[in-house]
C-alpha positions as CSV (number, residue, x, y, z in Angstrom):
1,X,-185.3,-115.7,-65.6
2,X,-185.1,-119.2,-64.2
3,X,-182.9,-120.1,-67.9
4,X,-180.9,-117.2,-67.2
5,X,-179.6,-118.1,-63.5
6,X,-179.2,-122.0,-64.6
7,X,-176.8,-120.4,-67.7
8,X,-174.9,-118.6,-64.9
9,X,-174.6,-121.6,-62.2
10,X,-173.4,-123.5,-65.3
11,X,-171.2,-121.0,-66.5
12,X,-169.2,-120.9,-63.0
13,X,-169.4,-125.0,-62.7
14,X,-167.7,-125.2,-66.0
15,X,-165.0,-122.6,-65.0
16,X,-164.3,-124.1,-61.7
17,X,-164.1,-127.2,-63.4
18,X,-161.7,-125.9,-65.7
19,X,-159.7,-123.9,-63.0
20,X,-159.1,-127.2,-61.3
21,X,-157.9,-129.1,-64.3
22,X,-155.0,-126.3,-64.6
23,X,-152.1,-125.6,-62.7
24,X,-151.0,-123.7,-59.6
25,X,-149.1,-121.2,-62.0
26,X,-152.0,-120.9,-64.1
27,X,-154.3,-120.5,-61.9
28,X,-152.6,-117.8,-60.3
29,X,-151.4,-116.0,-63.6
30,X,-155.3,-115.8,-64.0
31,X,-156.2,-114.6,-60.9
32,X,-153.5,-111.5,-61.1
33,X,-154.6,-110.8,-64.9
34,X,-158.2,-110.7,-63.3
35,X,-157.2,-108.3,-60.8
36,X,-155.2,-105.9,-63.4
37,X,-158.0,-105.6,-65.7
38,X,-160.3,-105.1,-63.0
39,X,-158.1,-102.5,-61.6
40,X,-157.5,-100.8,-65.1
41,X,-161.2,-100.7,-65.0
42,X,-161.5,-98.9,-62.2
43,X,-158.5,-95.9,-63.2
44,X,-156.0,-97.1,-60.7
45,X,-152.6,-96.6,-61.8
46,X,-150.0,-99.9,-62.8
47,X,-146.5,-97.9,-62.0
48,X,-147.6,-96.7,-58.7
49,X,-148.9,-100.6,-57.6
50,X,-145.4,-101.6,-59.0
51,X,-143.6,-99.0,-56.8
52,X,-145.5,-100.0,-53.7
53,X,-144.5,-104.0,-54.6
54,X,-141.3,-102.7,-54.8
55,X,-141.2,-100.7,-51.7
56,X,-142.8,-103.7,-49.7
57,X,-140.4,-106.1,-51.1
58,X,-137.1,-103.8,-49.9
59,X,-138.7,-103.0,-46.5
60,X,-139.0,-107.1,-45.8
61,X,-135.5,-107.7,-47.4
62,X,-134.0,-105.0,-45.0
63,X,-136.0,-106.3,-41.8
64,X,-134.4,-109.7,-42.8
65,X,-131.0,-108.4,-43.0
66,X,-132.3,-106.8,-39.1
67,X,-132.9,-109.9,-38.1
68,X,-130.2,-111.9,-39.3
69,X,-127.6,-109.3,-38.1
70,X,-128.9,-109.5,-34.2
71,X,-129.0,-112.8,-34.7
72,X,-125.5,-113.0,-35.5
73,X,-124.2,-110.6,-33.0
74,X,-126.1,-112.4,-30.5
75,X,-124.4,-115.7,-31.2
76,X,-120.8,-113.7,-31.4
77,X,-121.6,-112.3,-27.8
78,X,-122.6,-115.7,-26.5
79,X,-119.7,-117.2,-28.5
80,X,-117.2,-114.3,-26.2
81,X,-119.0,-115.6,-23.1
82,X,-118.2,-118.8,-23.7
83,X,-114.5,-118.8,-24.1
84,X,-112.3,-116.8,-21.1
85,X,-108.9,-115.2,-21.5
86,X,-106.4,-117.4,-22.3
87,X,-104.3,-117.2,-19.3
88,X,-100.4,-116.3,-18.5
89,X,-99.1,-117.2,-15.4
90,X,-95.8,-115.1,-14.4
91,X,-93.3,-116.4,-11.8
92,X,-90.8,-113.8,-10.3
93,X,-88.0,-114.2,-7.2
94,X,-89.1,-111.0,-5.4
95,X,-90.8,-107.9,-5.3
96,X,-88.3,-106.5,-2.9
97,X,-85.2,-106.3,-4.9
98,X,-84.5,-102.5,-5.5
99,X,-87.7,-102.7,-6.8
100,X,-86.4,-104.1,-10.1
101,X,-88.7,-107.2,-10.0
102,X,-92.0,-104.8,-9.8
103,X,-90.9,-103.0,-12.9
104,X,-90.7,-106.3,-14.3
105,X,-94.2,-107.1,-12.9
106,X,-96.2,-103.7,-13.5
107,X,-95.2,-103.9,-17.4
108,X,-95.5,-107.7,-18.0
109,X,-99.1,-108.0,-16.7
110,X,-100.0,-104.5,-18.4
111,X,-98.8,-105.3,-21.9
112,X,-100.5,-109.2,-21.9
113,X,-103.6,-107.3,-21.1
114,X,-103.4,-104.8,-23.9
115,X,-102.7,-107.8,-25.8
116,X,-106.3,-109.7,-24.5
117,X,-104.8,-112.3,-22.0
118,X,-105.3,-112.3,-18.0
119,X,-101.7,-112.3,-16.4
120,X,-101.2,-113.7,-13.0
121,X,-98.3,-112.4,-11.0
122,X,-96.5,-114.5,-8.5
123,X,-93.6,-113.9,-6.4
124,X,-91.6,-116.2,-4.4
125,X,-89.5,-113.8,-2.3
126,X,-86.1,-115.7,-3.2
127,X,-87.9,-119.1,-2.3
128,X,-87.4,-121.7,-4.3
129,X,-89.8,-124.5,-2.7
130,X,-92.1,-121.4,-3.0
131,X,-91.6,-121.0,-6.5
132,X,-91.7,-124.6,-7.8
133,X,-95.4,-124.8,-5.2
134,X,-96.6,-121.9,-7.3
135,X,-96.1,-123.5,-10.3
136,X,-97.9,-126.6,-9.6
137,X,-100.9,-124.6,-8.2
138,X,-100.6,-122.7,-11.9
139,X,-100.8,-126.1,-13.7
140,X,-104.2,-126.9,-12.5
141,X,-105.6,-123.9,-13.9
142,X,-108.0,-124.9,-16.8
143,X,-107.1,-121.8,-18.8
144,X,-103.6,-121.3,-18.4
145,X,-101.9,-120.9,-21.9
146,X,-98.1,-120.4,-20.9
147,X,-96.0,-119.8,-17.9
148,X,-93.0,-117.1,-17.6
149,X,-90.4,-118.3,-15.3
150,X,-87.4,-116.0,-13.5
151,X,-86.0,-118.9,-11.4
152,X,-84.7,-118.3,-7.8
153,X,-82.7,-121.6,-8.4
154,X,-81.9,-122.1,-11.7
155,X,-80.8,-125.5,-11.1
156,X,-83.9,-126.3,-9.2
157,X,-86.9,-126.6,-11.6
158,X,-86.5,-129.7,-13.9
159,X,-88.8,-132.0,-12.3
160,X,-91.5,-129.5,-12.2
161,X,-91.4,-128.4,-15.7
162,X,-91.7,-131.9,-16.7
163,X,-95.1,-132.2,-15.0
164,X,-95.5,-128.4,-17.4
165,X,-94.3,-130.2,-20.6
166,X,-97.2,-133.7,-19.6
167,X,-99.9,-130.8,-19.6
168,X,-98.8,-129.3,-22.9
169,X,-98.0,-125.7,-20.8
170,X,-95.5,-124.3,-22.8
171,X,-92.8,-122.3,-20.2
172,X,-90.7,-119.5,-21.6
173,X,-87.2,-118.5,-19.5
174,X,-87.4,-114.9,-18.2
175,X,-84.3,-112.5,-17.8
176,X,-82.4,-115.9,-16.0
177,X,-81.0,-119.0,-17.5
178,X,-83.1,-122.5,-16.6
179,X,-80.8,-124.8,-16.4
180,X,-80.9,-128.8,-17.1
181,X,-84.1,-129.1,-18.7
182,X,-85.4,-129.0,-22.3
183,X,-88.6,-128.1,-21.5
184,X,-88.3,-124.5,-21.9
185,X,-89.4,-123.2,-24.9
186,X,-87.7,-120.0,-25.4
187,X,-85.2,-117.3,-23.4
188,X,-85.8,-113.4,-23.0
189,X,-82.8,-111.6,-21.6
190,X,-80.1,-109.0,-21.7
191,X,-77.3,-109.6,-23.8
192,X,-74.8,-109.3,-21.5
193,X,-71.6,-110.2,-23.3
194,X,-72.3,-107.9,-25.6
195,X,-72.9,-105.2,-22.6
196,X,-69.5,-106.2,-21.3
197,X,-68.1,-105.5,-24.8
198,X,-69.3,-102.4,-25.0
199,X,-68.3,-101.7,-20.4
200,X,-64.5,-102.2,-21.8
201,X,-65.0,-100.2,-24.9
202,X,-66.4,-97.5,-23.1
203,X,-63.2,-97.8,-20.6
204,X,-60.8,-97.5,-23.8
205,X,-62.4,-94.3,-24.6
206,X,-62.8,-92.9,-20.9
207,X,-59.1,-94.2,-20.0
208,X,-57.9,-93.0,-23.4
209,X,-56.0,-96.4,-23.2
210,X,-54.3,-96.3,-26.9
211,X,-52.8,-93.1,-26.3
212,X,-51.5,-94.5,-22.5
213,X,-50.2,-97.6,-24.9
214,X,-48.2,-95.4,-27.4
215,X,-46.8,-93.3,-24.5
216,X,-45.8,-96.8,-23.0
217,X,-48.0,-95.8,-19.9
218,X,-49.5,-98.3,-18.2
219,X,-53.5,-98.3,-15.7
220,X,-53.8,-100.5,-12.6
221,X,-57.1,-102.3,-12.4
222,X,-59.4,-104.9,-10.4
223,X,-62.8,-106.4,-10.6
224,X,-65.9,-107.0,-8.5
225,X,-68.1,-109.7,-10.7
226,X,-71.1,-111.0,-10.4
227,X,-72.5,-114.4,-9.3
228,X,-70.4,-117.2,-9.8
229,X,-73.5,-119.8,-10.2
230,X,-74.9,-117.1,-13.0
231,X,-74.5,-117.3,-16.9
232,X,-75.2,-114.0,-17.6
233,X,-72.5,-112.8,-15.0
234,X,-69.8,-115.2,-16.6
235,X,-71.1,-113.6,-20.4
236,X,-70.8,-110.4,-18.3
237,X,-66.7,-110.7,-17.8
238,X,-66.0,-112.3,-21.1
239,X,-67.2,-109.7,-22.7
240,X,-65.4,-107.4,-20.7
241,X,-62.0,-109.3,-21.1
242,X,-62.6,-110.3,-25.1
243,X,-61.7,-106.5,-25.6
244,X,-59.5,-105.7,-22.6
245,X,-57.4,-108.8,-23.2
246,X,-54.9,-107.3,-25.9
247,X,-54.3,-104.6,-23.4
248,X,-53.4,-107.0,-20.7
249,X,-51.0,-108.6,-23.1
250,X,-48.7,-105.5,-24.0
251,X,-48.7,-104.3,-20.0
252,X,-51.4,-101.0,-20.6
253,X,-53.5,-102.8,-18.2
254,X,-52.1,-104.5,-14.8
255,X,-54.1,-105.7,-12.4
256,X,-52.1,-106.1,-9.3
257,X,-53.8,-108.9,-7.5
258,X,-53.7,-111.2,-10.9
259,X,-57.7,-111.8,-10.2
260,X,-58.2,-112.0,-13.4
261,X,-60.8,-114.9,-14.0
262,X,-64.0,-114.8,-13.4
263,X,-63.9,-117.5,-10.8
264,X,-61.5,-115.2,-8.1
265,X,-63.6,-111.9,-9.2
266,X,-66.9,-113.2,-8.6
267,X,-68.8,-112.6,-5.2
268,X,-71.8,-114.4,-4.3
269,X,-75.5,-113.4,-4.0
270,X,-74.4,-109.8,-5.3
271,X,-73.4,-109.1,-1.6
272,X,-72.2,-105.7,-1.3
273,X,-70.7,-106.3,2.3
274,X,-68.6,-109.3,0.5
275,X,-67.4,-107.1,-2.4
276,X,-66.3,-104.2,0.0
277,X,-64.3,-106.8,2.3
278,X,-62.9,-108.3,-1.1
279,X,-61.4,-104.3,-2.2
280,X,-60.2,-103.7,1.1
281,X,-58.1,-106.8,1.6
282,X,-56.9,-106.6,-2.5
283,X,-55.9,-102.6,-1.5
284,X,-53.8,-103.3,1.6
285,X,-52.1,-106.2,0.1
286,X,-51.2,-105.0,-3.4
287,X,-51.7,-100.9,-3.3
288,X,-50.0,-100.4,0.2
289,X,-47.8,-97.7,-1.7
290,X,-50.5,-96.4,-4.2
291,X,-53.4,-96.4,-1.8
292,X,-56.1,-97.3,-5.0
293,X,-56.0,-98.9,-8.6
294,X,-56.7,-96.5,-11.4
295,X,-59.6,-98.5,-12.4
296,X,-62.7,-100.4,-10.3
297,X,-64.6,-102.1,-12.7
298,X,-67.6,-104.0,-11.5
299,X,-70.6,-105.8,-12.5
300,X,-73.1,-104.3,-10.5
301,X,-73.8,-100.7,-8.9
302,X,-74.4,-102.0,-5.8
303,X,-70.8,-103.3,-5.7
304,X,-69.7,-99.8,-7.1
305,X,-71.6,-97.7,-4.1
306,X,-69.7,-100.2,-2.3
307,X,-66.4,-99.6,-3.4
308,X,-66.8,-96.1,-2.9
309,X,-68.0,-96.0,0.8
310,X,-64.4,-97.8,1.4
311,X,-62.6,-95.3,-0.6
312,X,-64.2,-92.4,1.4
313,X,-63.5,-94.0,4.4
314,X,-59.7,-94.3,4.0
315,X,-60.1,-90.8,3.6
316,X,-59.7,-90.3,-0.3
317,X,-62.3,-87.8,-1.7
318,X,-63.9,-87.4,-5.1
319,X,-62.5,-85.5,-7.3
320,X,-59.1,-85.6,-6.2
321,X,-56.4,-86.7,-8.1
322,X,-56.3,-90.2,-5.8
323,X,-60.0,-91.4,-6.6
324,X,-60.0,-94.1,-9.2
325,X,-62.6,-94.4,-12.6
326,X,-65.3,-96.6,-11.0
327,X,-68.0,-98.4,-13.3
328,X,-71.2,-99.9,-12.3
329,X,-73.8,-101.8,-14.0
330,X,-77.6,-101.5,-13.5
331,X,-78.6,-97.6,-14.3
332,X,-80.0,-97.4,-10.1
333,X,-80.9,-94.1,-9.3
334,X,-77.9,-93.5,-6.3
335,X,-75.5,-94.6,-9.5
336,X,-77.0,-92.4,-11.9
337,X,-76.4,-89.7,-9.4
338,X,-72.7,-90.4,-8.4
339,X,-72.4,-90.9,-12.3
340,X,-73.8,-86.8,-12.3
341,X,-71.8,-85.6,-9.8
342,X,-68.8,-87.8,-11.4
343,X,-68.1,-89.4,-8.3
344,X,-68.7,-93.1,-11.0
345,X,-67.0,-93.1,-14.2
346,X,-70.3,-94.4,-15.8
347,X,-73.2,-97.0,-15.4
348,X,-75.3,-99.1,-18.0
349,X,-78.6,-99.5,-18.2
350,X,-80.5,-102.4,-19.1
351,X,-84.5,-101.3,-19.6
352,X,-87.2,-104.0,-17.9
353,X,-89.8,-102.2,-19.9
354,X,-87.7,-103.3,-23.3
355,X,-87.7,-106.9,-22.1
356,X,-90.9,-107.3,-20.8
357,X,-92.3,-106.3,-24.4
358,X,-89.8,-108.6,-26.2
359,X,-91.2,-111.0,-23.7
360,X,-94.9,-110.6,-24.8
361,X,-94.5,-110.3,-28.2
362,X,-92.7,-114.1,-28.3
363,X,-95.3,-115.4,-26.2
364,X,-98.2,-114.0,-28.5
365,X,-96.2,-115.0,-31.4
366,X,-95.9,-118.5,-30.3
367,X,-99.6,-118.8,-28.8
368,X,-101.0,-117.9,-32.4
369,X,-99.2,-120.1,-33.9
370,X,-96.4,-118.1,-35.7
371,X,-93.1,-118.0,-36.1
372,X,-90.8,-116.7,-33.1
373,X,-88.3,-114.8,-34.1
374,X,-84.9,-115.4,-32.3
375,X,-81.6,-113.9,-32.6
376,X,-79.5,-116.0,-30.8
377,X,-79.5,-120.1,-31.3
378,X,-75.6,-120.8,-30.6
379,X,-75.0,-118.9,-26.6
380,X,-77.3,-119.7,-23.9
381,X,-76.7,-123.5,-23.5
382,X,-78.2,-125.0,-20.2
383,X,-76.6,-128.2,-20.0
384,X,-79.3,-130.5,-22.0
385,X,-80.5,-127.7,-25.2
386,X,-79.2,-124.8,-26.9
387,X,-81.8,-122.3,-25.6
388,X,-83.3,-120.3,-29.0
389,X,-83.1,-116.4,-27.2
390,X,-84.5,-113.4,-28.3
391,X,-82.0,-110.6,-26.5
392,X,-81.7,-106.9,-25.7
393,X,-79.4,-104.2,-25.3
394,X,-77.8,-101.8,-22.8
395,X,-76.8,-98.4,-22.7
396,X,-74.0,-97.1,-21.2
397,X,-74.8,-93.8,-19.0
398,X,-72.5,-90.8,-18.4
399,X,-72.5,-87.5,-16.9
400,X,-72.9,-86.1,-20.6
401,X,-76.6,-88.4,-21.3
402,X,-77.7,-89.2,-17.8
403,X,-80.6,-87.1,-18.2
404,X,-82.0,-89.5,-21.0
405,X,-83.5,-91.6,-18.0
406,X,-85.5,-88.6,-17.2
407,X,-86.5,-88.0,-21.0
408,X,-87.7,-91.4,-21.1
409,X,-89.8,-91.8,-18.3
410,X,-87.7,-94.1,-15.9
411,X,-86.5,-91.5,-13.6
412,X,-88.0,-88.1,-12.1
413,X,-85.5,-85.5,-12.0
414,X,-85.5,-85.1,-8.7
415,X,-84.5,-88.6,-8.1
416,X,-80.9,-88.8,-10.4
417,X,-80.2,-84.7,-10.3
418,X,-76.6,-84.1,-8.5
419,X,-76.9,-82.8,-4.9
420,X,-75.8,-79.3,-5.1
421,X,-72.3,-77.9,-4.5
422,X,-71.3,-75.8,-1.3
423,X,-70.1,-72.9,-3.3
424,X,-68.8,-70.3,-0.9
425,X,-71.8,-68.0,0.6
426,X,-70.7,-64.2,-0.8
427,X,-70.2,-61.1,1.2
428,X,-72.8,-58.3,1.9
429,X,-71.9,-55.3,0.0
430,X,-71.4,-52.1,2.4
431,X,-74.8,-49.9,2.3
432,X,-74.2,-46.9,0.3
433,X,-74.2,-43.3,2.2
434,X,-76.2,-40.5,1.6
435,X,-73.0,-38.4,0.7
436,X,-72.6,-36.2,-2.1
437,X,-71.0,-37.5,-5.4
438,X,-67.3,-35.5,-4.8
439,X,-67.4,-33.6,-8.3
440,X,-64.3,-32.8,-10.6
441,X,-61.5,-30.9,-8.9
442,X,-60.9,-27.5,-10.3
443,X,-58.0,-27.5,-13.3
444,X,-54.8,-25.3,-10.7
445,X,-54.3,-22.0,-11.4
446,X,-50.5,-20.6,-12.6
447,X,-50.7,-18.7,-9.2
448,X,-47.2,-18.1,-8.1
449,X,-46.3,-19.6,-5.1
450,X,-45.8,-17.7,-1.9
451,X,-41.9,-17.1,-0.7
452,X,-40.8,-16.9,3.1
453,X,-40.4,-13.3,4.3
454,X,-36.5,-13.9,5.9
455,X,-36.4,-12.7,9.6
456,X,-34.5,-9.4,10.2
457,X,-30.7,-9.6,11.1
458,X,-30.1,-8.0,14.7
459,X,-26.7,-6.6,15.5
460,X,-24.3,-7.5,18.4
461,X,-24.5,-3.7,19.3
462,X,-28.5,-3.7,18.9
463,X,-27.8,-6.6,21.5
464,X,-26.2,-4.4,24.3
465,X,-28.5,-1.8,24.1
C-alpha cells in the first residue's frame, strides 16, 4: 500500500514537473481536452456546451456595444454643453415705423433659430449714436458669429465696423446701403430699379400709352421721390425713367413742372406733409387751368395717401373724370385698400419675409464656410467697394390681384377689403290686401242696344185747351 501511494505522489511530481516545462497554450489545450473527456464521460452533451459559449460570448459583445454607445452619447451631450449657439446680432432703425421694421424683426430672429443660432434684436429708434453704442456692446460678446446692420445713417458707421473687421465679426448690410466702408461683407435688399422698371411698365399698360402715342395724344405727369441721401430711392427713379424716357422724348408724356430729375423730385425723410406742400404748389403753378396732372407717380404710399387727401380737399372726388392715376409703392394696408376701391392706380409690394430668408440663408452660407451666392456684383457701389448683393423682387398690386396679400398671409381680409358703397336704401313694398283676385270679365253678349223712346209731339191747339 505504502509502494502504491509513493507510485502516485511520483506520478503527479513528474506530471507537474512536466506541465511546468510546457507552455501557457499547452498547458491550457490540456486542461480543456481534460475537461472534454471528462465531460464525455459523464454523457453531457458538446453542441449544447458550444451553444451556451456561443450565447455567453454575444451577450458580452452586445453589453459592450451598451457600453460603448452610452459612453459615446454621453461625451456627445457633454460635447453640446460645451459649445453655445453661435450668435447673430441684428441692428434695426425702429420698431415704430408702420410696423415694417417688426416684420423685419419677428422673421429674422425666427428663421436663425430654426436654423440653430440665438438672434439678438436691437433697435435704435432712428438713433444713430444709439446704433453705433449697440454695436460696440455686441462686439464684446464672446459668441457673436456675425452682425446684420439696417443703418439709421448710412454714412455714419465706418469707424465702428473697423473695430468689427479687428475682431474678425463679419457684418452683412440689411435692406439699406453702408456706405464708405469695405468692411461689409455682403448686401440683402430689394431691387429697386428693377421695381421702377417694372412701376413705368405697369403705367404703359394702365395708361395704354402706345395707343395715346399713335393717336398723337399726349398724359401730363409729376413725381414725389424718395430720399435724396438714399440709393435705393435714386435706383428707384432710374428705373422708372429708363422706360418712360422714350415717351418723354416724342411728347406722350409731359410733365409740366419739368421736375424731372431725381434731385427736384426727391423729398426728404419720406415726409408726407413735405410731399403734399410739394403737389399743391406744382398744381397752382403749372395746372391752374387743368386743376390735376393725368398721372401722380410716387415712390412711396405714404406720399400717395398724401397726394390724395389734397386732391379731395380741392374738392375733386374719386371716380370722377378729374381724379388722376396715382401710384404708390410699399403694399400698406390703407394703399391696398384705396388700390380696391380704385381710388390708387396700383401699389407694389416688396415682401420682408422674402428678404429676411434671403438674408439667413447668406449668413448660414457664409458661417459654414460655403459659397454665397450673389446676383448682383456691378450696382450697389458705396463709395470704397462694389458691394456683392443678393436681391429680391416686387410685385405690383391692382384691384384685379389685391386679394393675393390675403392668400399669402400678410393681410387679413378685413384689413385691405374696400369699405362698402352707399347704394341707395330701396322702398318698402305696399302690404298686400285681403281683396279678392278680380276674375275674367264675362265675353259681351250681341244684346241689341236700347234706343230712346222720342217724346210725344203736342199741338198748338192741344196748347189752348
Amino acid at each position: 500500500m505504502k509502494k502504491k501511494t509513493a507510485g502516485i505522489l511520483l506520478g503527479v511530481i513528474i506530471s507537474a514537473a512536466l506541465l511546468a516545462g510546457c507552455g501557457k497554450n499547452e498547458a491550457t489545450e490540456a486542461a480543456n481536452e481534460s475537461v472534454e473527456t471528462e465531460k464525455e464521460g459523464n454523457g453531457e452533451d458538446a453542441e449544447t456546451e458550444e451553444a451556451g459559449k456561443t450565447e455567453t460570448t454575444d451577450s458580452d459583445a452586445a453589453s459592450d456595444k451598451k457600453t460603448e454607445g452610452a459612453e459615446t452619447a454621453s461625451e456627445g451631450t457633454e460635447e453640446e454643453a460645451e459649445e453655445p449657439a453661435q450668435k447673430v446680432g441684428v441692428l434695426l432703425p425702429s420698431d415704430r415705423m408702420d410696423n415694417r421694421w417688426s416684420v423685419d424683426s419677428t422673421e429674422l430672429k425666427s428663421q436663425f433659430e430654426e436654423d440653430g443660432y440665438e438672434a439678438e434684436i436691437l433697435f435704435a429708434e432712428e438713433d444713430t449714436d444709439t446704433q453705433i453704442s449697440q454695436l460696440r456692446s455686441l462686439l464684446q460678446e464672446e459668441n457673436l458669429s456675425a452682425v446684420i446692420i439696417t443703418p439709421v445713417d448710412e454714412y455714419a458707421l465706418t469707424e465702428v465696423l473697423e473695430e468689427a473687421a479687428e475682431l474678425s465679426v463679419p457684418v452683412f448690410d440689411y435692406d439699406k446701403l453702408i456706405m464708405d466702408t469695405d468692411n461689409i461683407k455682403y448686401f440683402v435688399t430689394f431691387d429697386t430699379r428693377k421695381i421702377g422698371q417694372q412701376i413705368a411698365e405697369e403705367l404703359i399698360d394702365k395708361k395704354e400709352l402706345d395707343k395715346a402715342r399713335e393717336a398723337k395724344e399726349s398724359y401730363t405727369i409729376e413725381f414725389l421721390m424718395g430720399e435724396p441721401d438714399d440709393n435705393a430711392s435714386l435706383f428707384l427713379f432710374n428705373g422708372i425713367m429708363e422706360v418712360l424716357q422714350e415717351y418723354f422724348d416724342d411728347g406722350t408724356l409731359v410733365c409740366r413742372s419739368e421736375k424731372t430729375t431725381f434731385d427736384d423730385t426727391a423729398i426728404m425723410r419720406l415726409s408726407t406733409d413735405t410731399a403734399k406742400t410739394n403737389l399743391e404748389e406744382i398744381m397752382s403753378q403749372y395746372y391752374a387751368e387743368e386743376g390735376v396732372p393725368d398721372i401722380i407717380c410716387t415712390a412711396y404710399d405714404g406720399f400717395a395717401q398724401a397726394a390724395m387727401e389734397l386732391l379731395e380737399e380741392k374738392g375733386i372726388e374719386p371716380g370722377t373724370e378729374n381724379w388722376p392715376f396715382v401710384t404708390g409703392l410699399g403694399a400698406k394696408a390703407y394703399a391696398v385698400k384705396s388700390v380696391a376701391e380704385e381710388k390708387m392706380g396700383f401699389t407694389v409690394f416688396m415682401d420682408s419675409r422674402t428678404l429676411a430668408e434671403e438674408c439667413v440663408k447668406m449668413v448660414d452660407t457664409y458661417l459654414k464656410g460655403d459659397d454665397v451666392e450673389v446676383e448682383d456684383y456691378n450696382q450697389y457701389d458705396n463709395g470704397v467697394k462694389l458691394i456683392g448683393a443678393c436681391t429680391c423682387d416686387g410685385r405690383v398690386i391692382d384691384k384685379d390681384n389685391y386679394r393675393i396679400l390675403v392668400d399669402n398671409g400678410f393681410y387679413e381680409e378685413a384689413e385691405i377689403a374696400p369699405e362698402p358703397t352707399d347704394a341707395p336704401v330701396p322702398t318698402e313694398k305696399p302690404e298686400p290686401t285681403d281683396a279678392p283676385i278680380p276674375t275674367e270679365k264675362p265675353e259681351s253678349t250681341d244684346a241689341p242696344i236700347p234706343t230712346l223712346t222720342p217724346e210725344p209731339t203736342v199741338t198748338s191747339e192741344e196748347k189752348a185747351l
